[in-house]
CHARMM-style PDB file with segment names, atoms N, HN, CA, C and O in Angstrom:
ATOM      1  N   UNK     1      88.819 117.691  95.870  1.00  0.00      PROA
ATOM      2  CA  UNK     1      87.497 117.571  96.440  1.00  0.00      PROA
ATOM      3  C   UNK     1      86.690 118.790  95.984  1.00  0.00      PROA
ATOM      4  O   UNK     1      87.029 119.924  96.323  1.00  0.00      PROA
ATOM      5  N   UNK     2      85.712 118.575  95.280  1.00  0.00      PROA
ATOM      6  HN  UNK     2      85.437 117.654  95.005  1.00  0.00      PROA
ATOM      7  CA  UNK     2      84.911 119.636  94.622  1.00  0.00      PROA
ATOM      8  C   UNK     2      83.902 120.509  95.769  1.00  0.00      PROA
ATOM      9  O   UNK     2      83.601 121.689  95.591  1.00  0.00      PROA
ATOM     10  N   UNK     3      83.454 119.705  96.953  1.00  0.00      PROA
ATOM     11  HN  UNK     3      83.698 118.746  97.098  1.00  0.00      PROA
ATOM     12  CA  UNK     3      82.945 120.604  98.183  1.00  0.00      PROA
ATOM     13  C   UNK     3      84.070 120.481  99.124  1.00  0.00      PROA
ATOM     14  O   UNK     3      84.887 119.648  99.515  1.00  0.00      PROA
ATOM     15  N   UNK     4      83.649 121.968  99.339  1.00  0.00      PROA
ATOM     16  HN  UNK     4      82.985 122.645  99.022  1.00  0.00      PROA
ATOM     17  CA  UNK     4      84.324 121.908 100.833  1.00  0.00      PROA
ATOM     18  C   UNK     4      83.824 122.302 102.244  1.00  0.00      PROA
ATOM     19  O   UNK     4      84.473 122.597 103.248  1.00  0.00      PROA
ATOM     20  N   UNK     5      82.526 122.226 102.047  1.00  0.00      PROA
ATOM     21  HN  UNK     5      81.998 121.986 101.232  1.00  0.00      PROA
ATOM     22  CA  UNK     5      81.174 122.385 103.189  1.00  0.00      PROA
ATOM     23  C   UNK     5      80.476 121.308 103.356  1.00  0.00      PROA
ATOM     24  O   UNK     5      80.355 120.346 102.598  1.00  0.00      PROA
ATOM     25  N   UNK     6      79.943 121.533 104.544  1.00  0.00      PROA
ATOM     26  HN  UNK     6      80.041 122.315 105.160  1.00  0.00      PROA
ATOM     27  CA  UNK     6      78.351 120.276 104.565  1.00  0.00      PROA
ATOM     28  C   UNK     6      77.857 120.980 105.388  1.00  0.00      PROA
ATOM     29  O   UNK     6      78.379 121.731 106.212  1.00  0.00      PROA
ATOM     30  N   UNK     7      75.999 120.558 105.005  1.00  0.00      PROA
ATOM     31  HN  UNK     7      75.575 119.948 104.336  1.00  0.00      PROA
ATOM     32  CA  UNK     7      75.417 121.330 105.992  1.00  0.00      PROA
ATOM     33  C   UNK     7      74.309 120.107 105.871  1.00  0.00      PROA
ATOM     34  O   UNK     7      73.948 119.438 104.903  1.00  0.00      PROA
ATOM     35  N   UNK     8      73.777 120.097 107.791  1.00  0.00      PROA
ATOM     36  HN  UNK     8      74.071 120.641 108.578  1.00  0.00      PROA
ATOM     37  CA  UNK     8      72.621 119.437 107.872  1.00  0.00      PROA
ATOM     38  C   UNK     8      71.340 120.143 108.577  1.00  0.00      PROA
ATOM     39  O   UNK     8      71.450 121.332 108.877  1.00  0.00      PROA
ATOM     40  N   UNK     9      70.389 119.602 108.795  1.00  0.00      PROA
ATOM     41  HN  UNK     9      70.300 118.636 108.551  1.00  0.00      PROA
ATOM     42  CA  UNK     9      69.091 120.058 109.878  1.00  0.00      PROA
ATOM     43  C   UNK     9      68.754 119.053 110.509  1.00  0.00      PROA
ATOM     44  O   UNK     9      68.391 117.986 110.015  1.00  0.00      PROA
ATOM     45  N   UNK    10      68.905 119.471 112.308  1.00  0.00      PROA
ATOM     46  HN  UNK    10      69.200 120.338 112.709  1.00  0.00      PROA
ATOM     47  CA  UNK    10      67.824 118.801 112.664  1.00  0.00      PROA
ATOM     48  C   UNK    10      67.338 119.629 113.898  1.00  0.00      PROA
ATOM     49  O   UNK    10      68.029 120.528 114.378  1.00  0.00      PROA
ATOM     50  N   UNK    11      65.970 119.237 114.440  1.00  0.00      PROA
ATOM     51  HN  UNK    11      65.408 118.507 114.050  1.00  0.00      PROA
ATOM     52  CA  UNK    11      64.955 119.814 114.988  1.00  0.00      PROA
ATOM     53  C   UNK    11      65.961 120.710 116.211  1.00  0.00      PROA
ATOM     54  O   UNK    11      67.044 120.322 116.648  1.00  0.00      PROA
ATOM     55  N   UNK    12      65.403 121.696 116.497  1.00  0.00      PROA
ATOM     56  HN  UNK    12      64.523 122.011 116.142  1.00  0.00      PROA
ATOM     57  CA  UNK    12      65.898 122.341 117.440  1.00  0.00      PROA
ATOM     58  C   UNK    12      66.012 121.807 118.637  1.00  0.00      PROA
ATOM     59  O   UNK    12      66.953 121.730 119.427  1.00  0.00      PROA
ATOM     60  N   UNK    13      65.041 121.490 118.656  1.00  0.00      PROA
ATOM     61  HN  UNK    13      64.276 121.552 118.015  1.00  0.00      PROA
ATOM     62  CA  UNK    13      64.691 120.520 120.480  1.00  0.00      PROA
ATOM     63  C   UNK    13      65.383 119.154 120.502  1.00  0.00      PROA
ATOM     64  O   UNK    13      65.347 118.478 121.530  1.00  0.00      PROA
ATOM     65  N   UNK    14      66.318 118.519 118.865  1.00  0.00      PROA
ATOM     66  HN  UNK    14      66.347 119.069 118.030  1.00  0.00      PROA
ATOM     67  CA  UNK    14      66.945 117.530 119.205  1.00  0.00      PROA
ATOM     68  C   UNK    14      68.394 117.660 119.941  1.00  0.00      PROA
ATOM     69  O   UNK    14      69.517 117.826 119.466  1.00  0.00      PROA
ATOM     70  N   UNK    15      67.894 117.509 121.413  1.00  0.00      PROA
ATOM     71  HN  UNK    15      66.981 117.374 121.798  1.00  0.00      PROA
ATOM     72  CA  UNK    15      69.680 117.976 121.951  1.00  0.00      PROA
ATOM     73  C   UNK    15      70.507 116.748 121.881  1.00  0.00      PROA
ATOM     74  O   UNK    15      71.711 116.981 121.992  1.00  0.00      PROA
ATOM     75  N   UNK    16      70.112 115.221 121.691  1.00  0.00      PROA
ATOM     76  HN  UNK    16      69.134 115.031 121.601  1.00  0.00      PROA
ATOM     77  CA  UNK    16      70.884 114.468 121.728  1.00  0.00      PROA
ATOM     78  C   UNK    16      71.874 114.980 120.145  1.00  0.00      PROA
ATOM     79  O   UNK    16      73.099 115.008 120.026  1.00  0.00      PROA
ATOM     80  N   UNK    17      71.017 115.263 119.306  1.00  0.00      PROA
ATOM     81  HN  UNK    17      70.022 115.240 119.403  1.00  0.00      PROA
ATOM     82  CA  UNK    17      71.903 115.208 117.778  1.00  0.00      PROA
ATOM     83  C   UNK    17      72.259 116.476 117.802  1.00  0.00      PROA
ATOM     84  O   UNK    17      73.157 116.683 116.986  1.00  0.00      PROA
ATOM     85  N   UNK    18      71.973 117.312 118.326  1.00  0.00      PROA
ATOM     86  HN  UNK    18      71.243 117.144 118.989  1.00  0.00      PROA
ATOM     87  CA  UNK    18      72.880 118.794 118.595  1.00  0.00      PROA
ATOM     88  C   UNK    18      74.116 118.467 119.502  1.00  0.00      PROA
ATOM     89  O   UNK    18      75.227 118.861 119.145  1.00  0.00      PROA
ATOM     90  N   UNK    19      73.966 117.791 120.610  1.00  0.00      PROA
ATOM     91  HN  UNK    19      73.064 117.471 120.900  1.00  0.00      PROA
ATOM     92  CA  UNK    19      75.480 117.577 121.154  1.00  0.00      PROA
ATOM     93  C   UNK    19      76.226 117.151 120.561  1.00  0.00      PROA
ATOM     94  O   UNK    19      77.275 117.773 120.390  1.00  0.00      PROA
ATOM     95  N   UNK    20      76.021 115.874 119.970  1.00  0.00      PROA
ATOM     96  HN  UNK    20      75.169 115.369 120.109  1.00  0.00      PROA
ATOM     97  CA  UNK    20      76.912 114.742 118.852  1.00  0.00      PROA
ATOM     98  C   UNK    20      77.549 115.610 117.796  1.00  0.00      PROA
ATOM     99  O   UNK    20      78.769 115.718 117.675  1.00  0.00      PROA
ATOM    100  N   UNK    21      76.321 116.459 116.747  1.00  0.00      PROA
ATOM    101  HN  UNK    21      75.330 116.371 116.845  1.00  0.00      PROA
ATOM    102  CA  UNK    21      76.860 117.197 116.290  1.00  0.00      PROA
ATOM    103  C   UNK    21      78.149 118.105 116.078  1.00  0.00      PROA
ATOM    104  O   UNK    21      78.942 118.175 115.140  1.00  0.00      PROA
ATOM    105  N   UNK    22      78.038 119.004 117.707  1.00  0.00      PROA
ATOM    106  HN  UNK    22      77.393 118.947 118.469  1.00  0.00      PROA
ATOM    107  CA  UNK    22      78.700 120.089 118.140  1.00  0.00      PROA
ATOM    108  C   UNK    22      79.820 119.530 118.727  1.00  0.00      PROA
ATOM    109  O   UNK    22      80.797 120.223 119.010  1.00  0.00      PROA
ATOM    110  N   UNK    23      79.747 117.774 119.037  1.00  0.00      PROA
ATOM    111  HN  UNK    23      78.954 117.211 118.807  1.00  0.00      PROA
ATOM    112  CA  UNK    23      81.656 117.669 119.473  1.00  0.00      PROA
ATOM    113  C   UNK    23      82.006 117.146 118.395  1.00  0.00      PROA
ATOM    114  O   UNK    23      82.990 116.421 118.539  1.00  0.00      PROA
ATOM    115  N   UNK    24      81.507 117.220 117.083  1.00  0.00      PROA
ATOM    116  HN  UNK    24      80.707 117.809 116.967  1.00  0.00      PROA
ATOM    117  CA  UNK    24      82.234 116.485 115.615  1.00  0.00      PROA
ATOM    118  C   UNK    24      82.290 118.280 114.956  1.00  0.00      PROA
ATOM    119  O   UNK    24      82.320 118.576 113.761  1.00  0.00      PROA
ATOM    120  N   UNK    25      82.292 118.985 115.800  1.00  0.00      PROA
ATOM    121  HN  UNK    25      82.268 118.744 116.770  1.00  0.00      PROA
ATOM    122  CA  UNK    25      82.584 120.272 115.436  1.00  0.00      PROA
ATOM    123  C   UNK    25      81.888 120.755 114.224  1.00  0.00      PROA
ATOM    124  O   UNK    25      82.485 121.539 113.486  1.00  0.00      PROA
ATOM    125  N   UNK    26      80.507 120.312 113.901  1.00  0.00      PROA
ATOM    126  HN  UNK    26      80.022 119.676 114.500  1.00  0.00      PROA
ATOM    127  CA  UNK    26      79.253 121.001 113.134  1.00  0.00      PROA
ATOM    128  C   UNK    26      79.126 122.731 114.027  1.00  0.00      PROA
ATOM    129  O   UNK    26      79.425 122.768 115.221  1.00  0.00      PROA
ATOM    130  N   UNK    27      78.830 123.583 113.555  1.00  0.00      PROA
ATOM    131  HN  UNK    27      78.588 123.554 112.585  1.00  0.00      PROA
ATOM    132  CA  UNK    27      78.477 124.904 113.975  1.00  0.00      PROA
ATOM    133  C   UNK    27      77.222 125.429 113.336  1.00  0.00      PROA
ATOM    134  O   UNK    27      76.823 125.229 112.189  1.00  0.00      PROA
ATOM    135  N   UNK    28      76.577 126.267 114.470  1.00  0.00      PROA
ATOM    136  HN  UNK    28      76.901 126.429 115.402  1.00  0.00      PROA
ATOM    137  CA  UNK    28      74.659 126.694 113.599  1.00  0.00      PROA
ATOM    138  C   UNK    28      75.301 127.659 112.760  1.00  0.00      PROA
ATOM    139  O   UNK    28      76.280 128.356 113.026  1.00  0.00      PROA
ATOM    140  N   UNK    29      74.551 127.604 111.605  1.00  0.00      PROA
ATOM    141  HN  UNK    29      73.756 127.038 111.390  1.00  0.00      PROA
ATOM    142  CA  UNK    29      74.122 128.557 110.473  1.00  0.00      PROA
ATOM    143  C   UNK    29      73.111 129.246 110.728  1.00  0.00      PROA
ATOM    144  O   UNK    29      73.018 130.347 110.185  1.00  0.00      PROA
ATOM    145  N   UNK    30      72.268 128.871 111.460  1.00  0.00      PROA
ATOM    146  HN  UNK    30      72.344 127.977 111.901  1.00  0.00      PROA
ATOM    147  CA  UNK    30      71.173 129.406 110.787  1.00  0.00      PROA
ATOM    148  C   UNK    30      70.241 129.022 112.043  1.00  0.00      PROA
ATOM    149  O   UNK    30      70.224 127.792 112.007  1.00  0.00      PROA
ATOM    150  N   UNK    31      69.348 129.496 113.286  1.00  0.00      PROA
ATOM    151  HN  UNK    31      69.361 130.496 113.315  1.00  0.00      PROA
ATOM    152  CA  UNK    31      68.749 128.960 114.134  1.00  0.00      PROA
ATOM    153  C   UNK    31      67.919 130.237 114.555  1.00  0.00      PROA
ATOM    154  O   UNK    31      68.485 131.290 114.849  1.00  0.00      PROA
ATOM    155  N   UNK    32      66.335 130.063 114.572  1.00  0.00      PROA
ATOM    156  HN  UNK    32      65.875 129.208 114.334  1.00  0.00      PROA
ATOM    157  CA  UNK    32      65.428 129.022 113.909  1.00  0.00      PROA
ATOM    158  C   UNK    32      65.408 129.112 112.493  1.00  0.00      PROA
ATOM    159  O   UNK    32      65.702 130.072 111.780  1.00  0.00      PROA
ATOM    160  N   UNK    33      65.056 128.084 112.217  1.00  0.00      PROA
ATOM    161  HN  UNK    33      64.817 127.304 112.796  1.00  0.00      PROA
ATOM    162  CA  UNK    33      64.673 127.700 110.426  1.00  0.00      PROA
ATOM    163  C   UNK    33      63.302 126.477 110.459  1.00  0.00      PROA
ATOM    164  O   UNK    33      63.195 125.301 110.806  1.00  0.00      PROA
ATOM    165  N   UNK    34      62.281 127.657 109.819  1.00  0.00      PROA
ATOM    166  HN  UNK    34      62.368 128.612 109.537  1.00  0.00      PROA
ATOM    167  CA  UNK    34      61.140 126.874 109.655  1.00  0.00      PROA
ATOM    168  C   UNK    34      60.782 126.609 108.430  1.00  0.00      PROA
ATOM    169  O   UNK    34      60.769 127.665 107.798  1.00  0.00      PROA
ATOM    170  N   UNK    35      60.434 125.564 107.671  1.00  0.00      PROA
ATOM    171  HN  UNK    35      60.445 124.706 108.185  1.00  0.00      PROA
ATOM    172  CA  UNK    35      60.821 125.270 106.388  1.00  0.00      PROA
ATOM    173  C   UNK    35      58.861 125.220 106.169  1.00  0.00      PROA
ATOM    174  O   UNK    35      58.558 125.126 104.980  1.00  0.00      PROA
ATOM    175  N   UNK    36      58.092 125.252 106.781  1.00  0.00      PROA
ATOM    176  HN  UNK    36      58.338 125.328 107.747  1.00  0.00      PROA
ATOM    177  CA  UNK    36      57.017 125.716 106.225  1.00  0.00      PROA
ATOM    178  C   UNK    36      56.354 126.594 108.243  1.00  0.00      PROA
ATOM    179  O   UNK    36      56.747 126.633 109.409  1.00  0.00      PROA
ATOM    180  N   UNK    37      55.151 127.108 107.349  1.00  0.00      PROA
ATOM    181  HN  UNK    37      54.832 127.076 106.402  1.00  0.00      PROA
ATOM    182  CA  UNK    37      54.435 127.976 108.491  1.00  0.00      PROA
ATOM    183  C   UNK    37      54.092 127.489 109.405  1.00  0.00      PROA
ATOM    184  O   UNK    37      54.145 128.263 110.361  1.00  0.00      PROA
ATOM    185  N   UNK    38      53.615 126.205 109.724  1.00  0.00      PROA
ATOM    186  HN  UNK    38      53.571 125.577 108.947  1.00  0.00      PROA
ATOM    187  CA  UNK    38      53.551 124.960 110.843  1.00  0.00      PROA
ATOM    188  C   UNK    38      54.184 124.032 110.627  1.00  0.00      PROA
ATOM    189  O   UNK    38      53.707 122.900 110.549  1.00  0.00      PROA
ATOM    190  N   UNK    39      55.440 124.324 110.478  1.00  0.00      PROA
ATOM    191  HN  UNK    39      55.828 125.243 110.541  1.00  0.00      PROA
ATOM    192  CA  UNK    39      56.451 122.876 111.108  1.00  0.00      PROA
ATOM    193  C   UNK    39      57.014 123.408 112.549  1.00  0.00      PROA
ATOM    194  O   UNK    39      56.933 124.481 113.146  1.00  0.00      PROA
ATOM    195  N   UNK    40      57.590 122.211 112.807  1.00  0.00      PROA
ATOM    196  HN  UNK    40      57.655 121.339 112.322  1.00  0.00      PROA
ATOM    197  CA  UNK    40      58.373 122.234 114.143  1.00  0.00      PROA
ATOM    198  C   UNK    40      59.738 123.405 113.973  1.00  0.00      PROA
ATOM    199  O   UNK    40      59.737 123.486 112.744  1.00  0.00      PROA
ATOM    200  N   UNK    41      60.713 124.207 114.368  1.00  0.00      PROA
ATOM    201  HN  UNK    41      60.714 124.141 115.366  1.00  0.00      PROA
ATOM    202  CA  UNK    41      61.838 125.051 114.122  1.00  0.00      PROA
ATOM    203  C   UNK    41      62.794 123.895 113.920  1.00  0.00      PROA
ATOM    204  O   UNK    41      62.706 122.833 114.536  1.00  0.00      PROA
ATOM    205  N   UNK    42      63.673 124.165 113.056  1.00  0.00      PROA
ATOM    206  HN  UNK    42      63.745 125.028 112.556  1.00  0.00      PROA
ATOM    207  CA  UNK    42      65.073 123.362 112.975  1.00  0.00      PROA
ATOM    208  C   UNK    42      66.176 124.150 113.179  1.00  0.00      PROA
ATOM    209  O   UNK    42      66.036 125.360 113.358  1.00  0.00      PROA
ATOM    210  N   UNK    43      67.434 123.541 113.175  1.00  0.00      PROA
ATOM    211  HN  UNK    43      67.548 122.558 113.029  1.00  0.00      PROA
ATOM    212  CA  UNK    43      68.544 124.501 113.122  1.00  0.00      PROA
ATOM    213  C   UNK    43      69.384 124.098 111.411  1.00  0.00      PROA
ATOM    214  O   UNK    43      69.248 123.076 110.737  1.00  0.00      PROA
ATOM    215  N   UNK    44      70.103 125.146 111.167  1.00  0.00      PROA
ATOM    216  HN  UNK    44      70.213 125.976 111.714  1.00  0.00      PROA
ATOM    217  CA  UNK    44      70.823 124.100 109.713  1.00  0.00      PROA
ATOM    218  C   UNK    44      72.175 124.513 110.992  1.00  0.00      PROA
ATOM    219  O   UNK    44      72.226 125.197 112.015  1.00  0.00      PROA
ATOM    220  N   UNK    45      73.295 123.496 110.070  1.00  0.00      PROA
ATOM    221  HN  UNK    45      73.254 122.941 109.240  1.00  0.00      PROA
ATOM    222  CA  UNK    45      74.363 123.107 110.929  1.00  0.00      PROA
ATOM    223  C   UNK    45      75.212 122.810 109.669  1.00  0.00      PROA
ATOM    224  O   UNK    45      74.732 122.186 108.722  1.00  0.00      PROA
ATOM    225  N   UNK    46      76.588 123.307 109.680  1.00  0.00      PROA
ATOM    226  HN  UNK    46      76.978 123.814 110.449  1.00  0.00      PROA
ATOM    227  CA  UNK    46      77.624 123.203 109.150  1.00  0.00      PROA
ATOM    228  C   UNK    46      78.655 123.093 109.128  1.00  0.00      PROA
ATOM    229  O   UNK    46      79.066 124.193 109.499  1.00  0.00      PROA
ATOM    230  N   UNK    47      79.547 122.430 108.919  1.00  0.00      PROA
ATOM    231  HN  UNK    47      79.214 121.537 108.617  1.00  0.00      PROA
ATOM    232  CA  UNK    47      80.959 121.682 108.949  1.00  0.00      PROA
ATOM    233  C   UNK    47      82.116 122.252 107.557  1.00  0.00      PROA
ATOM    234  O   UNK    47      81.679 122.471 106.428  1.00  0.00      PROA
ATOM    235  N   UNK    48      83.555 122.414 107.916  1.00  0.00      PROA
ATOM    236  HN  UNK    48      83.911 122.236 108.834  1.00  0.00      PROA
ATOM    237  CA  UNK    48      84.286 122.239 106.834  1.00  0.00      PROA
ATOM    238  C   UNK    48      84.861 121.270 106.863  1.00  0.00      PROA
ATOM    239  O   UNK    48      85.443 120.784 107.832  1.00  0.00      PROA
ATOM    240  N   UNK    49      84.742 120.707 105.401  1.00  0.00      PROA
ATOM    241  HN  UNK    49      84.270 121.103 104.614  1.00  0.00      PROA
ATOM    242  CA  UNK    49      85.026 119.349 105.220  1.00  0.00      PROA
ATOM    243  C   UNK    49      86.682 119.159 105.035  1.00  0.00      PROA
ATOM    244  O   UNK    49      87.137 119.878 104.144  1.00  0.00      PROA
ATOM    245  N   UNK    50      87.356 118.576 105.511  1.00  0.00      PROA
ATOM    246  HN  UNK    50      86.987 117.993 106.234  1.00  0.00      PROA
ATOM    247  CA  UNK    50      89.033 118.428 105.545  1.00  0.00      PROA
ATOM    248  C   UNK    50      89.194 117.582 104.318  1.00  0.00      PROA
ATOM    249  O   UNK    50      88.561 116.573 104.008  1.00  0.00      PROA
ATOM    250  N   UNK    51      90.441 118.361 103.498  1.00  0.00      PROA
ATOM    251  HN  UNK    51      90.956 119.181 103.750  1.00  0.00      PROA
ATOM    252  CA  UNK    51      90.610 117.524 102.531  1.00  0.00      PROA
ATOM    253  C   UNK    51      91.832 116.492 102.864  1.00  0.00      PROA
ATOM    254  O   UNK    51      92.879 116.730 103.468  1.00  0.00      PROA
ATOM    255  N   UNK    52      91.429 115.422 102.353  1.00  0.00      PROA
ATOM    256  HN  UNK    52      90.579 115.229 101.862  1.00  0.00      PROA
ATOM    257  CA  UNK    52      92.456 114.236 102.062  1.00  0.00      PROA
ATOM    258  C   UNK    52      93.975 114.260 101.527  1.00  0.00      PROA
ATOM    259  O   UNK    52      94.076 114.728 100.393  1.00  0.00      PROA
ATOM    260  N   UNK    53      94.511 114.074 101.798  1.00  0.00      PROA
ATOM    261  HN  UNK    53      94.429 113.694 102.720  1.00  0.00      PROA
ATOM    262  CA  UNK    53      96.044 114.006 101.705  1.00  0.00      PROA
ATOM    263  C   UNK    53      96.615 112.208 101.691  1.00  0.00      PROA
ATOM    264  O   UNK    53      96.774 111.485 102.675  1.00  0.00      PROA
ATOM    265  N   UNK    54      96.828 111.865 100.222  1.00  0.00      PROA
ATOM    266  HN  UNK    54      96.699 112.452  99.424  1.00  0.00      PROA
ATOM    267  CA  UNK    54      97.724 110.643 100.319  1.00  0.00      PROA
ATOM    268  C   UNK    54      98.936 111.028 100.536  1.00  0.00      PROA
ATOM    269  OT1 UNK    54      99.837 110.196 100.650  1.00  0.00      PROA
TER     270      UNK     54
END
């Protein structure tokens, strides 16, 4: 497997997709993250990805 990270964003104030997130064991990187001067804050969120075993 050539990655072994993932990372996503979503809005800070989304707590439904921050919980979901955080019990599939995503962790913040990075909180706030404003990707221009008037947007809403996001968080980035990141996971290690488990490698596969046949």
């Amino acid at each position: 497997m050539p990655n072994r990270t993932s990372v996503l964003t979503t809005q800070i104030n989304n707590e439904k997709a921050r919980s979901l997130y955080e019990r599939l064991d995503w962790v913040n990187v990075l909180e706030p993250f404003h990707s221009s001067k008037n947007d809403v804050p996001y968080v980035i969120m990141g996971k290690a990805l488990k490698t596969k075993v046949n």
